[in-house]
C-alpha positions in Angstrom: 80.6 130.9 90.7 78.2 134.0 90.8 75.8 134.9 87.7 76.3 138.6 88.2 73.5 139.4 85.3 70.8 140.4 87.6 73.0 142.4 89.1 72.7 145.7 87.2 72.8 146.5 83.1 75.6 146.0 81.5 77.3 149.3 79.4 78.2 148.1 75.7 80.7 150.9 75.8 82.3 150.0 78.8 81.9 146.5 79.9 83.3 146.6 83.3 81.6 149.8 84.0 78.1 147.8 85.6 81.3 146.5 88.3 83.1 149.5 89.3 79.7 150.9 90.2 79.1 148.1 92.1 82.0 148.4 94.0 81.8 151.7 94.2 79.0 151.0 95.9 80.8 149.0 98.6 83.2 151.7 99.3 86.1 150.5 97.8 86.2 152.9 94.9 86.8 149.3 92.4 90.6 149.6 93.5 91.5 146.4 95.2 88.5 144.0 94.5 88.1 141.2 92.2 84.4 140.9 90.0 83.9 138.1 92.2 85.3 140.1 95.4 83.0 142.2 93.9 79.9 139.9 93.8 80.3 138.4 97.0 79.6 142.0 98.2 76.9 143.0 96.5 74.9 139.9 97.1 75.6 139.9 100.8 74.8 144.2 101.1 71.6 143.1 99.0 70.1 139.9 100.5 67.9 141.9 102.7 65.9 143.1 99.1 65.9 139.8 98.0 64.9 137.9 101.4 62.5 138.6 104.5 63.8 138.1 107.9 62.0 135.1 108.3 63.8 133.6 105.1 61.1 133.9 102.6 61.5 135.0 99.5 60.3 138.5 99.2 60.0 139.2 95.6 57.0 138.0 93.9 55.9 137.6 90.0 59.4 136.6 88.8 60.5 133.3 87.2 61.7 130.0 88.9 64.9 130.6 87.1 65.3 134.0 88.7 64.5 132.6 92.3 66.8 130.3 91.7 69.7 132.3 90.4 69.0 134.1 93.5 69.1 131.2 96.3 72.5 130.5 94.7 74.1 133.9 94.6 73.2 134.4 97.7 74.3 130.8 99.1 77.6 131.5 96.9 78.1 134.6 98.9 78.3 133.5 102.3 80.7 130.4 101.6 83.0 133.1 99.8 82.3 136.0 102.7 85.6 137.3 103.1 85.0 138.0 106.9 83.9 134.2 107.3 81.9 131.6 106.1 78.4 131.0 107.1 77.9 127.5 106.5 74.3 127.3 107.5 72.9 130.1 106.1 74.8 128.7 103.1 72.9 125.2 103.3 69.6 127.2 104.1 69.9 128.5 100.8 71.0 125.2 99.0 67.8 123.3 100.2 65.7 125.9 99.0 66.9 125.0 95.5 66.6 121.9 96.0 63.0 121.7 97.4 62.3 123.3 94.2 64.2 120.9 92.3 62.0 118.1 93.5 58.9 119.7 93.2 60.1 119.4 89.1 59.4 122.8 88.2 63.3 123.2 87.1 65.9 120.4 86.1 69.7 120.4 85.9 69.9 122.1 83.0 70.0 125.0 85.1 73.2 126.2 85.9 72.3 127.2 89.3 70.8 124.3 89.9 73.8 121.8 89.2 75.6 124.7 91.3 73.8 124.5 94.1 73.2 120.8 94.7 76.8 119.8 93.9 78.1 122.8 96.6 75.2 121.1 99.2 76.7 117.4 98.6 80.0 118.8 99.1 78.7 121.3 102.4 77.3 117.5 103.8 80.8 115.5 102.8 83.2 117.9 104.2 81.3 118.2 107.6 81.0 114.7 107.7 77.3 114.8 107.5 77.1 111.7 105.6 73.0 110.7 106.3 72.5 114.1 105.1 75.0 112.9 101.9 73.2 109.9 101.5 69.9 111.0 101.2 70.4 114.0 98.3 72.2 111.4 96.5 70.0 108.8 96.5 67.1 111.1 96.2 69.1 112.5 92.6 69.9 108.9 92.1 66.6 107.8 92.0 65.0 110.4 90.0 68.0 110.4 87.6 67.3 106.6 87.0 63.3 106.8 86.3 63.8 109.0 84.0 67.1 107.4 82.2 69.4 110.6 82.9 72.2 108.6 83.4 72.1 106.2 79.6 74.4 109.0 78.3 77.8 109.8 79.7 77.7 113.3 78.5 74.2 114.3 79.9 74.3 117.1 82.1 73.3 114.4 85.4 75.8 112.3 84.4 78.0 115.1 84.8 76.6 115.7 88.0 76.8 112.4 89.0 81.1 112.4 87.9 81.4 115.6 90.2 79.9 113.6 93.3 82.2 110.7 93.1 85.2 113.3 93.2 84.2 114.4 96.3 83.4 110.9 97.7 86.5 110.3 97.1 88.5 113.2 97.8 86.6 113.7 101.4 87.1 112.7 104.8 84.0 110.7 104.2 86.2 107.7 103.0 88.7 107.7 106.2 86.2 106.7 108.8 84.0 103.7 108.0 81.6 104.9 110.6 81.7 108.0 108.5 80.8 106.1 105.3 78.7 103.8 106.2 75.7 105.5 105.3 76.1 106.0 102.2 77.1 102.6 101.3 73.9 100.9 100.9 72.9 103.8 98.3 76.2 103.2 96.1 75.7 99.5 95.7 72.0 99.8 95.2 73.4 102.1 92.2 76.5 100.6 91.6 75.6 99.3 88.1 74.1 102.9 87.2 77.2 104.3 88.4 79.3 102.1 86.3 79.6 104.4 83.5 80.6 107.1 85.4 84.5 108.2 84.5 85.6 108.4 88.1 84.0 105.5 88.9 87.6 104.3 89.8 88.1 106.3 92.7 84.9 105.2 94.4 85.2 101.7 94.2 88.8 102.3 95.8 86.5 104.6 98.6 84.0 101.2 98.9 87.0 98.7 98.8 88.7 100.7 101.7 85.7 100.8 103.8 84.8 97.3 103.7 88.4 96.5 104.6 87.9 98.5 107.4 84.6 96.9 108.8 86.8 93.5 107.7 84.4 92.3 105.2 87.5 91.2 102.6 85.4 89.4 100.5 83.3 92.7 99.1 87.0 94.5 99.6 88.5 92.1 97.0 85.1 92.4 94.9 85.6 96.3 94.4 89.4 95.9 94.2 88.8 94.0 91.2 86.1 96.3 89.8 88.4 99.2 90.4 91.0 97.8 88.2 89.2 96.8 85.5 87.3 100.7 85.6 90.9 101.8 85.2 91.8 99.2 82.8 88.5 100.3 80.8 90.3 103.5 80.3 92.4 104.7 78.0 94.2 107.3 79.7 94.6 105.6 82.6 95.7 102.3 81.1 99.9 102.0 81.9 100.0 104.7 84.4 100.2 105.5 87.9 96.2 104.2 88.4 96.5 101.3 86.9 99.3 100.4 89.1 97.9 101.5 92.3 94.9 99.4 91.6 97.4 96.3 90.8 98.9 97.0 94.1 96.0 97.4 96.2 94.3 94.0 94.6 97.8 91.8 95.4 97.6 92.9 99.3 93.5 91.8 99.1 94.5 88.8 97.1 97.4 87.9 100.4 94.0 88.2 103.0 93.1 84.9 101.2 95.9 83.5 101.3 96.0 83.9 96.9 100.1 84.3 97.0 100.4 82.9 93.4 97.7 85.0 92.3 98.5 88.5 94.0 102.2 88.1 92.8 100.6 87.6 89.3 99.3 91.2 89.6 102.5 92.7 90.9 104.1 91.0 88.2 102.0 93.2 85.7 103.0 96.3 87.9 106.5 95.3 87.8 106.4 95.6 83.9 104.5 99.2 84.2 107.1 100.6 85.9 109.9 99.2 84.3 110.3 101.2 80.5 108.9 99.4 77.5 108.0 100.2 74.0 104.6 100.6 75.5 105.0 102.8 77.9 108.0 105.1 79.4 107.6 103.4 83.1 106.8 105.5 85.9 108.8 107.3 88.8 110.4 106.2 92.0 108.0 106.6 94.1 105.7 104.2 92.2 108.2 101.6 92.0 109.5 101.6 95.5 105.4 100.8 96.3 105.7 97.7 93.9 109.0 96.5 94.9 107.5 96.8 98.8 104.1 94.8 98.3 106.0 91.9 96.3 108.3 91.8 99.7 105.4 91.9 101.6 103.9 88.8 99.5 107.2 86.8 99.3 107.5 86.8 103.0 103.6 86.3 104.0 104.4 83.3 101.5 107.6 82.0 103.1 105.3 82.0 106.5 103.3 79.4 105.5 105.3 77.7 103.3 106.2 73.9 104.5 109.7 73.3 102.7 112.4 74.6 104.5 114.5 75.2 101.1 111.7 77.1 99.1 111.0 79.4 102.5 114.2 80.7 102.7 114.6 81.2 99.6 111.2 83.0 98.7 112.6 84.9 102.4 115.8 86.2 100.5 113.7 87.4 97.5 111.3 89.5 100.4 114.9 90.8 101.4 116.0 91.8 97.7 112.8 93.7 96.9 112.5 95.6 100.5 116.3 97.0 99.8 115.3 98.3 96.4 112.6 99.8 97.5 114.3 101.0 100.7 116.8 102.5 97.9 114.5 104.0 96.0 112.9 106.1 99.2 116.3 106.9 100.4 117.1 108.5 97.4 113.8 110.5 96.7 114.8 111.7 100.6 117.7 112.9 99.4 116.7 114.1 96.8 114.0 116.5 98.8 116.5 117.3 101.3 114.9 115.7 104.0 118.0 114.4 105.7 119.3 117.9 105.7 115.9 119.2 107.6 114.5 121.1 104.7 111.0 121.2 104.9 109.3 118.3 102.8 105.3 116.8 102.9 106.6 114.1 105.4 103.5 112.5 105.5 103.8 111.3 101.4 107.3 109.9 102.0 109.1 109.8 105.4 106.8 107.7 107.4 106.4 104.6 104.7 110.3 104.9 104.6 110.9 104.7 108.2 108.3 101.7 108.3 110.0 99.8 105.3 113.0 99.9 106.7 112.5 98.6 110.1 110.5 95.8 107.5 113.5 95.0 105.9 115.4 95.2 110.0 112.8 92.2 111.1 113.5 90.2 108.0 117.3 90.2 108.0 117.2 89.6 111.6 115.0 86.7 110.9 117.8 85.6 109.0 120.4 86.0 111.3 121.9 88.9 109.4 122.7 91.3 112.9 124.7 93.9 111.4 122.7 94.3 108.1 119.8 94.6 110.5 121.1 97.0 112.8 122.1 99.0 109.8 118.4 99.2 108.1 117.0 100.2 111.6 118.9 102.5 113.0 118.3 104.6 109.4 114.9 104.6 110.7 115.5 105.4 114.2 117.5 108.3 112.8 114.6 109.6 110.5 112.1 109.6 113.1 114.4 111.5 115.7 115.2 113.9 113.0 111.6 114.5 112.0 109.0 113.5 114.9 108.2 116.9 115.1 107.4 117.4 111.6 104.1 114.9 111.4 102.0 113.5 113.2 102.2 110.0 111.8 105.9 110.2 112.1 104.7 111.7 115.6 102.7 108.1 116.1 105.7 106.0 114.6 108.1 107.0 117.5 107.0 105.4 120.5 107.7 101.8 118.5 111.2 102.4 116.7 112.9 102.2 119.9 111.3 98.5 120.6 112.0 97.1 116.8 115.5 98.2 117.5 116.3 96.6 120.6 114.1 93.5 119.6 117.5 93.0 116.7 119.7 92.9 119.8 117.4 90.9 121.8 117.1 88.2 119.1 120.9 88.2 119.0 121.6 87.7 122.3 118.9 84.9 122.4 121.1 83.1 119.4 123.5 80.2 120.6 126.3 82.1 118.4 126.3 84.8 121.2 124.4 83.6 124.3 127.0 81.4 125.9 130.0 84.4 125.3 129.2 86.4 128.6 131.2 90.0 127.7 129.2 89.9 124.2 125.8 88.4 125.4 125.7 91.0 128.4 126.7 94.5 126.1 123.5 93.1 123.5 120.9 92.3 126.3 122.0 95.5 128.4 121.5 97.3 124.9 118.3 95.9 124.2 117.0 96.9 127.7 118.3 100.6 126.7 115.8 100.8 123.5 112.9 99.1 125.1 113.5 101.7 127.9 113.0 104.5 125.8 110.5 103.3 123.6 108.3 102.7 127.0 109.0 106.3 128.0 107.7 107.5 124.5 104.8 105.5 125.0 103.7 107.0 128.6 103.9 110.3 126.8 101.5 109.4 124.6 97.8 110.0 125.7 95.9 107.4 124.8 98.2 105.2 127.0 99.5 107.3 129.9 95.9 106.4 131.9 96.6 103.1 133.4 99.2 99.9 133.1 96.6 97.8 131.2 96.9 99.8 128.1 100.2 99.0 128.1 100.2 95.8 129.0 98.2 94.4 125.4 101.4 95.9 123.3 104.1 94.0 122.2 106.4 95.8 124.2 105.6 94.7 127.4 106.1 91.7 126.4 109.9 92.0 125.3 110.5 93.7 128.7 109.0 90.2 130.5 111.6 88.7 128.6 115.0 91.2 129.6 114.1 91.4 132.8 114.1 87.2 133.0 117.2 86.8 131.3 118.4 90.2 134.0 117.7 88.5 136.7 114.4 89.4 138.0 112.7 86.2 137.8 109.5 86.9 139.2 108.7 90.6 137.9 108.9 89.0 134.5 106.7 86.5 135.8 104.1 89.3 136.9 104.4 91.4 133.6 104.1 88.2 131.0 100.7 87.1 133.0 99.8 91.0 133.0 100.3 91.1 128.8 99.1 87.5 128.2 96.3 88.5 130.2 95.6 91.9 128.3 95.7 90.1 125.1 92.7 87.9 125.8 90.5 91.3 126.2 91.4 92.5 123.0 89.0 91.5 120.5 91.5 91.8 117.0 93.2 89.6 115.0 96.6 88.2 116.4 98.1 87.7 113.4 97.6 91.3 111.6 95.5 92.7 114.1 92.7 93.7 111.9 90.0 94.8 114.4 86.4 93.2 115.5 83.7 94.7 114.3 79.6 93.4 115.0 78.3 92.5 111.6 82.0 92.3 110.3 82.6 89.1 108.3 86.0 88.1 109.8 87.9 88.4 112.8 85.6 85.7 114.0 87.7 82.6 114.3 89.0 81.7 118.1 91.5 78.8 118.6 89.8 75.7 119.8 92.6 75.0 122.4 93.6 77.8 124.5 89.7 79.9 123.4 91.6 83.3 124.0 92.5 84.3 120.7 90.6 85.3 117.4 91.9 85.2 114.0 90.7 86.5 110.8 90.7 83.1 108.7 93.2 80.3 108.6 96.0 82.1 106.7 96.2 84.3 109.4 95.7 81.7 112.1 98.5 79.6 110.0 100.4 82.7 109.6 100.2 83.2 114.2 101.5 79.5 114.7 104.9 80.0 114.3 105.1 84.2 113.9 108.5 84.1 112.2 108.2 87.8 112.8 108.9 87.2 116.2 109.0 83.5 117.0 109.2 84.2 121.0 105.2 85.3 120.5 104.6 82.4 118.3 101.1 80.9 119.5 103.0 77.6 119.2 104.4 79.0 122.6 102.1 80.6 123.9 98.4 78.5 123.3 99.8 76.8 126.4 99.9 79.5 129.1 96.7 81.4 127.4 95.2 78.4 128.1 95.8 77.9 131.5 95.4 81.7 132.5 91.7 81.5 130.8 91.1 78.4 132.8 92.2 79.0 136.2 93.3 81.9 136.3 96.5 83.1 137.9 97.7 80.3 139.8 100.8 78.3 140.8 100.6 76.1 137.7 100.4 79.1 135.4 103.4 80.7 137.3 105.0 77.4 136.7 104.9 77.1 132.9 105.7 80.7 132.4 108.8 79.5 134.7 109.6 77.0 132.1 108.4 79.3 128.8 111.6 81.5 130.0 114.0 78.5 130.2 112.7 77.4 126.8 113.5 80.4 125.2 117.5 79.7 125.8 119.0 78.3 122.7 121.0 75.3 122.9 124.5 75.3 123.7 126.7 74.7 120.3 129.9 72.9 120.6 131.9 76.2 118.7 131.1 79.2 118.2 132.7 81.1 115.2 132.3 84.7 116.2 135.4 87.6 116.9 132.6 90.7 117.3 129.4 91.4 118.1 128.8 93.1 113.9 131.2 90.5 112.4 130.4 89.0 109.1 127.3 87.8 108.6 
């Protein structure tokens, strides 16, 4: 990091006898310190020779090149001070190199140089500075281009240019879209100059994220298609872990669409990565359990819309058989790290997607009137996020809503004519779903975001499952109260009901409101299809509930509305079958 040839003459004799003198000179005798321990010193114990207290540079007659070297060591210096960094006397130092840079009197040849505006860009992207970002690169950008820097991949700017994408990628930059927003508009207006670039890859996976997240999906699938063909481009990359990560990531922007047949295509090609072949050896657990999960993701968004009642439950039990391989496949890797056993593991890689797959695979089975299987696959998650809460913050996050996917299993069993009409049965399941509801609403209240006020509790979903216990418990008209509460919260939230992909202004979905009831916003028609019946949870279908959100944005809380949530309660009771073939609450499915 440091050109250390200006820092004395070197001894052909003895070549490390220029550095013990230095650090002689620093009082450590050259026992404990690195060369670059070493450096860092003397550029910091020297800067005052080099630089005037108003920042100017105080030697005259020298060469740009040694002014420069200079700017650099010293910048170098105080990001590597051992007693702290000094960021800003740092970036000083970086824009004075590259105010000299522009004025053209030295190019990227320079070591320093490439040094010094690479470490600035990086100084801007870690801090989150990304106007400051933006405008070095496009400044570089644009020079680079006039001058056709960038028509050879193994020019010293194209080089450059690789390095910058890296840390696109690799920075915080990429996790907030208000964060990246700036420097969109200078990657796509150099998107095709970029093309070349070898981690090109990575930040069209950065630009397909963000979009997603301002909920433009139609530029998200554009880069998720150019990211896999980048990959694909590439040797090395070609029938490895990229290539199926970009697979993976275009079938889930394919599903936004509503392209089932065409995103299951993709996974299809990932399925055949990962599996060994005579092209290529296949690819590890972890990778697997991520293909096996988006197929069952893709099966069961297709069984949601899907008309025939034979092909749904069908393509349904195929969603089932891919979520318990990959369900397998994350047990086993948690085994095999010892998380179970409390050893310490990076919980944030593995645990949390395992706890959320399995209470995946805990909806669908209870969908499917599979209560035992369903109670098994969810309580291995409640389990996980007891043992480990404290470990993560996203397992941390994940706790408040375990408790209500739990008891929403017993709720939908009790709810089922096999077991509503047997009163010792249908009693121990809805007492047991009050139980987890209960403590997933005192996990929530510790939380907070939400311990401020009732409303904010009110829009989740589990305010809604309490309106419904504490119906079928006997308190008629406090379920009453909380159902209009939540029905009520939900028409102030400006999201998508069906995958509650937020509004954004100047976003190019989430802008589609259902002409009956005007209360509720959709991202397109899959996803207003997809809300209609909500085989997730067919209680908050808005085949149910168009109705009352219809009435409540109308009038208002009034005696009719009070009415028809009255009769939304009694509709909910399933209809009395003549026998009912059941010796236990977790018989045989």
């Amino acid at each position: 990091l440091f050109d250390i040839s200006i820092m004395g003459k070197k001894s052909k004799r003895r070549p490390n006898a220029r550095i013990k003198r230095d650090v002689a000179v620093a009082g450590d005798n050259g026992v404990d310190l690195s060369p670059e321990e070493a450096g860092v010193i003397w550029w910091l114990k020297g800067e005052s020779e080099f630089m005037t207290p108003q920042g100017s540079f105080r030697q005259t007659g020298g060469t740009i090149d040694r002014e420069v070297q200079i700017y650099c060591g010293l910048a170098m210096a105080h990001l590597k001070n051992p007693e702290g960094r000094n960021e800003s006397k740092a970036e000083f130092y970086f824009r004075k190199v590259a105010d000299i840079e522009n004025t053209d009197r030295i190019g990227f040849s320079a070591r320093s140089v490439r040094e010094s505006f690479l470490e600035l860009f990086r100084l801007y992207a870690e801090s989150g500075r990304s106007k400051e970002a933006s405008e070095l690169l496009e400044n570089y950008l644009s020079k680079g281009c006039g001058r056709g820097s960038f028509n050879r991949k193994d020019s010293m700017e194209a080089r450059v240019l690789y390095q910058c994408t890296g840390i696109i990628a690799l920075s915080d930059l990429t996790k907030k879209h208000t964060d990246m927003a700036p420097l969109i508009p200078v990657l796509e207006k150099y998107i095709d100059t970029l093309d070349g670039i070898d981690a090109i890859h990575a930040l069209y996976y950065a630009m397909s994220r963000y979009f997603l997240g301002i909920s433009f999906f139609s530029k998200a699938l554009i880069y998720a298609k150019k990211r896999l063909h980048a990959v694909q481009k590439s040797p090395e990359n070609r029938y490895g872990k990229l290539e199926c990560s970009a697979l993976v990531n275009l079938a889930k922007n394919l599903c936004r669409f509503g392209m089932y047949e065409d995103a299951l295509s993709q996974l299809k090609i990932a399925d055949q990565i990962i599996s060994p072949t005579d092209v290529n050896i296949g690819l590890g657990p972890w990778e697997k359990s991520l293909v096996y999960e988006a197929l069952g993701d893709t099966l069961k968004e297709q069984a949601e819309v899907t008309k025939m009642k034979e092909l749904r439950k069908r393509l349904h039990l195929k969603s089932i058989s891919y979520y318990k391989k990959s369900c397998k496949l994350r047990y086993d890797l948690l085994e095999e790290f010892g998380a179970k056993g409390g050893v310490d593991i990076d919980t944030d890689d593995i645990l949390t997607p395992t706890i959320l797959c399995s209470f995946k695979i805990g909806r669908q089975l209870a969908n499917n009137k599979k209560w035992s299987q369903a109670k098994e696959y969810s309580m291995i998650g409640v389990e996980l996020v007891e043992r480990h809460v404290n470990d993560s913050k996203s397992v941390a996050m994940a706790y408040p809503m375990v408790y209500p996917y739990f008891g929403k299993v017993f709720l939908d069993q009790y709810l089922h004519s096999d077991y509503y009409y047997l009163e010792d049965e249908a009693k121990l399941l809805l007492h047991s779903a009050r139980e987890y509801t209960q403590k997933g609403l005192a996990a929530y209240k510790r939380m907070p975001a939400l311990s401020n006020g009732v409303h904010a509790l009110a829009k989740l979903p589990i305010s809604f499952d309490m309106a419904v216990e504490s119906y079928f418990l006997g308190k008629k008209e406090v379920a009453c109260q909380m159902l209009a509460c939540h029905l009520n919260a939900r028409t102030a939230v400006q999201s998508c009901a069906a995958c509650g992909h937020a509004w954004i202004k100047g976003g190019e979905f989430v802008n589609k409101i259902c002409a009956n009831c005007d209360a509720v916003c959709y991202c397109n028609d899959v996803c207003q299809q997809r809300h209609w019946k909500n085989f997730d949870d067919k209680r908050m279908s808005h085949k149910r509930l168009c109705p009352l959100l219809k009435e409540l944005k109308g009038f208002g809380r009034t005696e009719s509305l009070h009415g028809k949530i009255l009769d939304f309660f009694e509709d909910l009771k399933p209809s009395k079958r003549r026998e009912a073939h059941v010796t236990d609450i977790d018989g045989v499915d």
